[in-house]
C-alpha positions as CSV (number, residue, x, y, z in Angstrom):
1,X,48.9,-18.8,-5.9
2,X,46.2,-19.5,-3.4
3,X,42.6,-18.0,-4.1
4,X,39.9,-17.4,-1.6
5,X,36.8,-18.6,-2.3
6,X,34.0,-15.9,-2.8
7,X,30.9,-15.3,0.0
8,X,27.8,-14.6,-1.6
9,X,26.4,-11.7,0.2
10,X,23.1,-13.1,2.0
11,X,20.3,-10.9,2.2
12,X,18.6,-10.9,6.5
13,X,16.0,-12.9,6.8
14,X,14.2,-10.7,8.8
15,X,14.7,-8.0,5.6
16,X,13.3,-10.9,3.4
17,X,9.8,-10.7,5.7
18,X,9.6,-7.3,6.4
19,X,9.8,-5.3,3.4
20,X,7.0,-7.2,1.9
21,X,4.5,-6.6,5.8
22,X,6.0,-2.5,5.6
23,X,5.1,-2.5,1.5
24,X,1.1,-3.6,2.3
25,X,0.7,-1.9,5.4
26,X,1.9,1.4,4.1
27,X,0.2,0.6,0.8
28,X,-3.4,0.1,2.4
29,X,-2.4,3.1,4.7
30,X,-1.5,5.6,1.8
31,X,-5.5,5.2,0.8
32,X,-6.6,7.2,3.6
33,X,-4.7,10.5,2.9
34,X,-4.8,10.0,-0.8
35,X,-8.5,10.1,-0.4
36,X,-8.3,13.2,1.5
37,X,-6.2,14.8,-1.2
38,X,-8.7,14.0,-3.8
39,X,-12.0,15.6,-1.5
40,X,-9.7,18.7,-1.6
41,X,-8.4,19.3,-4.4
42,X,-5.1,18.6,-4.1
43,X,-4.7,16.4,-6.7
44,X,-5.3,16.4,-10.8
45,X,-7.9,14.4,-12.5
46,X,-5.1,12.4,-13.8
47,X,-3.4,11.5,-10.5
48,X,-6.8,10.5,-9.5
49,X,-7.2,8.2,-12.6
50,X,-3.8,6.5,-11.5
51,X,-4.7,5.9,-8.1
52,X,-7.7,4.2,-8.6
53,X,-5.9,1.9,-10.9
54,X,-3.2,1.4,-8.5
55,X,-5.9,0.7,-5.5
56,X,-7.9,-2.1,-8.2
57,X,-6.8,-5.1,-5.7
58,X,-7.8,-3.3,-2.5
59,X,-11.2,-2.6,-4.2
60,X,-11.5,-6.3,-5.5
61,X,-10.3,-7.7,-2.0
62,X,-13.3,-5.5,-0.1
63,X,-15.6,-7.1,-2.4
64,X,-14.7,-10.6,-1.4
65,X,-13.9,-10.7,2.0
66,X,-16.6,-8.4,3.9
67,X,-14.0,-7.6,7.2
68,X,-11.6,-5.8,4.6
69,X,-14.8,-3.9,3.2
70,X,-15.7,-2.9,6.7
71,X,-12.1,-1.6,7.5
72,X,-12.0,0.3,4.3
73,X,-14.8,1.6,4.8
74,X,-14.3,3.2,8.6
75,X,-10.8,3.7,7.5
76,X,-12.0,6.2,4.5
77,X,-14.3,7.9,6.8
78,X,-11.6,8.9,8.6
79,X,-10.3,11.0,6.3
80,X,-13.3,12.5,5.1
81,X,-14.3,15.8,5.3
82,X,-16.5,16.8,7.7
């Protein structure tokens, strides 16, 4: 009785290197309607509490590299009211 040997199922690469550039971009992206959410009301006071404990390391990377501070910062005003 012969048996076959077994192929590991292989993830893409190009999977592999996506999914991590689609998590941040959408990630850093998701700030600018969240923010409009919160100037209207839309969300609770605890919502609000989560996201700015989920947005910490965009905070603390604005404060170190000054570029990232400046894109925030036109990217918020975006969704600001008027």
């Amino acid at each position: 009785m012969s048996t076959k040997p077994t192929r590991k199922r292989r993830i893409p690469t190009p999977l592999v290197v996506m999914a991590p550039v689609v998590f941040v971009i959408v990630y850093v992206l998701s700030l600018g309607p969240l923010f409009w959410m919160a100037t209207h009301g839309r969300v609770s006071i605890r919502t609000l509490q989560l996201v700015q404990v989920l947005f910490v390391p965009l905070a603390w990377l604005g404060d170190k590299i000054p570029w990232v501070e400046y894109f925030l910062d036109w990217y918020m005003r975006l969704w600001a009211p008027s």
